[in-house]
C-alpha positions in Angstrom: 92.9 86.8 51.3 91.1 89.9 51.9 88.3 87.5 53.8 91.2 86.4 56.2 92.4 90.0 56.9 88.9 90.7 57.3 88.7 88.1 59.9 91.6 88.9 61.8 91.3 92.6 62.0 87.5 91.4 63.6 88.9 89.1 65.9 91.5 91.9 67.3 88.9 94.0 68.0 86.8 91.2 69.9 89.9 90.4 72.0 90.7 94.1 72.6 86.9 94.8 73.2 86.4 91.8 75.7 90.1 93.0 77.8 88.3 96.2 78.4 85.4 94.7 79.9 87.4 92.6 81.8 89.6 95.5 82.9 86.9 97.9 83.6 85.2 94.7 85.8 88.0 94.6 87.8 88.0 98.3 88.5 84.4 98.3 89.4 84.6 94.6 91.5 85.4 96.3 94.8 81.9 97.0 97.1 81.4 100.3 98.5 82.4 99.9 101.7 80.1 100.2 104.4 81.1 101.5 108.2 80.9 99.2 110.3 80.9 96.5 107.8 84.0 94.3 107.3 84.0 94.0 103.2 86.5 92.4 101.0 88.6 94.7 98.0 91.5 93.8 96.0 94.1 95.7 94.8 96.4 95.7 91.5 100.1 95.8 92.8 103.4 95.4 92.0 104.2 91.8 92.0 106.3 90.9 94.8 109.4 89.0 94.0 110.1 87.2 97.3 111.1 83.6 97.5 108.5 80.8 99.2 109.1 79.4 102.6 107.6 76.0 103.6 107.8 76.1 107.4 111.1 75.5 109.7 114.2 77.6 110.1 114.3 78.7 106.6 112.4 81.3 106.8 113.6 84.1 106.0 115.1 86.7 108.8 115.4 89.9 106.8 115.4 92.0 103.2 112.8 93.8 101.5 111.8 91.5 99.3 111.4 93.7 96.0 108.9 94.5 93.6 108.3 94.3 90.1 109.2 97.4 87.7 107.2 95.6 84.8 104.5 93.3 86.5 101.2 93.3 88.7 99.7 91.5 91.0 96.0 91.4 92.3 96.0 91.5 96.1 92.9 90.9 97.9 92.3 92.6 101.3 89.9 92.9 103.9 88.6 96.5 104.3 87.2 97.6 107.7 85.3 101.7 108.2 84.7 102.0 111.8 81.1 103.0 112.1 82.3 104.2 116.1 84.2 107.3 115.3 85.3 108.5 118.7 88.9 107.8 117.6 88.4 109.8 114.3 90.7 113.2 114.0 89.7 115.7 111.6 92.8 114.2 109.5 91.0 110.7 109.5 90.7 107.3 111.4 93.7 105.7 112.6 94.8 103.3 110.5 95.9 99.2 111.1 97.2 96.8 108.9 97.2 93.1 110.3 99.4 90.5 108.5 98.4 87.0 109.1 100.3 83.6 110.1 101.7 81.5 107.3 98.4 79.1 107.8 96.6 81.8 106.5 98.1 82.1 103.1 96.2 80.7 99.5 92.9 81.9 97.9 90.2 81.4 100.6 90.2 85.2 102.0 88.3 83.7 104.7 91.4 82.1 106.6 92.2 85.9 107.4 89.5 85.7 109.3 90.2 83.1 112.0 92.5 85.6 114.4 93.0 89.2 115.3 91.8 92.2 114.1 90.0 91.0 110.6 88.0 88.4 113.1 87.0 91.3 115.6 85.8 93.2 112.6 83.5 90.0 111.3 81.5 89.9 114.5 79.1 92.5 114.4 79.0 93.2 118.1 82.5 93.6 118.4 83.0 96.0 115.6 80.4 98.4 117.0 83.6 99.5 119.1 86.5 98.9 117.0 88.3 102.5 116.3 90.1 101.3 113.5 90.0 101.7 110.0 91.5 98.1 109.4 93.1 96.3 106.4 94.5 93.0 106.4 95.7 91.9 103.4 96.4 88.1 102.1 99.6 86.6 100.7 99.1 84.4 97.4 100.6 80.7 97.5 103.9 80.2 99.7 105.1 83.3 99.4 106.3 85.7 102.2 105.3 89.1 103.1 106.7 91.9 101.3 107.5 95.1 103.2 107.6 97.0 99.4 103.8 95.9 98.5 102.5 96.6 102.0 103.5 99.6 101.7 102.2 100.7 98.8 98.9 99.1 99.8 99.3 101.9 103.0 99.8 104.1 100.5 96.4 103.3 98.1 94.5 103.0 101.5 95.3 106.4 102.5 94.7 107.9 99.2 91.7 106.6 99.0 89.9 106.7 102.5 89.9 109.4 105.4 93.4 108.2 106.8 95.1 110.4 109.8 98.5 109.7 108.1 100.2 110.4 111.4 98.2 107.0 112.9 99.1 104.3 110.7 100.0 101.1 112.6 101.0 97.6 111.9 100.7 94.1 113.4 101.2 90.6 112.5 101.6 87.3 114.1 104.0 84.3 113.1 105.1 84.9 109.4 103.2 88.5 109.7 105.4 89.0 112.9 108.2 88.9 110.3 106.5 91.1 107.9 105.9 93.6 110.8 109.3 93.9 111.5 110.4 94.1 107.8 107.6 97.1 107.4 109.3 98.5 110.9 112.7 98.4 108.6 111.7 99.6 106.2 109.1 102.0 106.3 109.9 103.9 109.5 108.5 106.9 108.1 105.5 105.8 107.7 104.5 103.9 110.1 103.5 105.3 114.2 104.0 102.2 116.0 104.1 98.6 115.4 103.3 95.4 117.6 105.2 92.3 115.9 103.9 88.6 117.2 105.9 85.8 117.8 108.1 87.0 114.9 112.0 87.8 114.1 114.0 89.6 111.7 117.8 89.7 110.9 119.6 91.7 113.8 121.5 93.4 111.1 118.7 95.8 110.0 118.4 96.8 113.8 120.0 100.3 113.2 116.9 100.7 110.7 114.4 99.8 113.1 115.6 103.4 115.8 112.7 105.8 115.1 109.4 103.6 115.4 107.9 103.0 118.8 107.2 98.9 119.3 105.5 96.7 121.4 106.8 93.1 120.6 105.2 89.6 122.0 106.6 85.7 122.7 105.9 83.1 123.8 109.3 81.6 125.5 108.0 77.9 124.6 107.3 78.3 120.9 107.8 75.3 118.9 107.6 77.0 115.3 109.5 80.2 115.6 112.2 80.8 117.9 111.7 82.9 120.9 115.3 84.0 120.6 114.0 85.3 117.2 112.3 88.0 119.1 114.7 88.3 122.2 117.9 89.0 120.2 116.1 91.8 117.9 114.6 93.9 120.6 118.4 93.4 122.4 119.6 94.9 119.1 117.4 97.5 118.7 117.5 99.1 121.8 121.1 98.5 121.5 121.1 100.6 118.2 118.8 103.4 120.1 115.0 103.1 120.1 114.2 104.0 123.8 110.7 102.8 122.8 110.4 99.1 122.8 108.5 97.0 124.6 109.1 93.2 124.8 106.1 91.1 126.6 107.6 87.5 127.4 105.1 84.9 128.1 106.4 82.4 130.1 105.6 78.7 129.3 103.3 79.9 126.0 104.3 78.2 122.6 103.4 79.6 119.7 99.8 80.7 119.7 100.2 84.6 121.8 97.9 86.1 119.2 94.8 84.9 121.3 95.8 86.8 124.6 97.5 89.3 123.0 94.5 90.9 120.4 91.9 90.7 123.0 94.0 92.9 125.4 92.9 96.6 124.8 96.0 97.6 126.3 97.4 97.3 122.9 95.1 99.0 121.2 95.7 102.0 123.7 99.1 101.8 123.4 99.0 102.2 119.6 96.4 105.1 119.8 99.2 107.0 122.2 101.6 107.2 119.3 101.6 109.5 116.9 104.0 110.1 113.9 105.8 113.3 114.1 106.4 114.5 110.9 
């Protein structure tokens, strides 16, 4: 009996011994990032509780889609440190978050690669200019975007990096277009100005969406999300009182306005003019 005990009591101590490694391997997984050098970093989060959405009109138009009190997540992220620091303040770099397209979703980090910001950051001629310090983070499975996370994930980015927390921006095409306007919703106060993509939200949270400057973008022929999507919310919320929106209409374009759009600079200028008051 005392052999068992013995046993046991040694086997505890192997499992609790080999947790730690594994715990203090996941602290020490991320790279040191490099400027210049797009890397990828995960992040232990909340888990978010959101439903899944397959594709079609039921996706969903609005909520906050909550987070866990008692469980975690790991979200992995790309991480982009401009090496060009002309648009560096003495607070920090401006900060970006890009969420991706539904297409983009899963394990392979690399799909977050294929548009926008995180590709401009892979190519290593492009990001000699790119003034951004950029994260774009990854949904797991079929899950949607949740405003909650993403903002927390602002929130461990600017802890941890040189962030000018008056210059934090976010964009997003298709399903990230909807998770742009849900951060817009809900984070308001944290967030300078935002550029949702072929996206939508439910007009109802248009009085929450008043303070934040935004530059919206659709294509009037898009097969997979509506264009009314984005037509009725910017009615709404410059109904509700934000004299600063934008709506760019692209007449004849279906769904893919991402291409045009990210490899305007105008954008990036017009987010780089806006500057949280606080």
């Amino acid at each position: 009996m005392k052999r068992v005990i013995i046993l046991a009591t040694a086997l505890v101590a192997f499992v609790a011994a080999t947790m730690a490694v594994r715990a203090e391997d996941m602290k020490e997984s991320n790279a040191t990032p490099q400027p210049g050098v797009q890397v990828l970093q995960t992040a232990e989060l909340p888990k978010a509780l959101g439903g899944e959405w397959t594709g079609g009109d039921a996706m969903p138009l609005g909520g906050d889609n909550p987070i866990s009190d008692t469980e975690t997540e790991i979200v992995q992220y790309w991480l982009f440190i401009p090496s060009d620091e002309s648009a560096k303040s003495d607070a920090g770099f401006p900060l970006l978050l890009f969420l991706h397209g539904a297409g983009e979703r899963g394990d392979n980090a690399e799909a977050v690669k294929v548009h926008g910001p995180p590709k401009f950051c892979a190519d290593p001629e492009k990001a000699k200019t790119w003034k951004f310090l950029t994260v774009s983070p990854q949904v797991r499975g079929a899950r949607f975007w949740s405003p909650a996370q993403m903002r927390l994930l602002i929130e461990l980015i600017c802890e941890k990096y040189p962030v000018d927390r008056s210059r934090v921006y976010v964009t997003g095409l298709s399903m990230g277009g909807f998770g742009t306007w849900g951060l817009i919703a809900n984070s308001s106060d944290l967030i300078a100005a935002a550029a949702p993509l072929c996206g939508g939200y439910d007009v109802k949270f248009a009085p929450k969406m008043t303070q934040t400057p935004i530059w919206a973008f659709h294509g009037d022929a898009d097969g997979a999300v509506k264009y009314e999507y984005s037509r009725n919310l910017v009615d709404a919320v410059r109904a509700a009182g934000n004299k600063e929106v934008k709506f760019t209409t692209y007449p004849g374009a279906g769904h893919d306005v991402w291409t045009r759009t990210y490899a305007n600079p105008e954008l990036y200028d017009w987010l780089l003019s806006h500057k949280l008051e606080k």
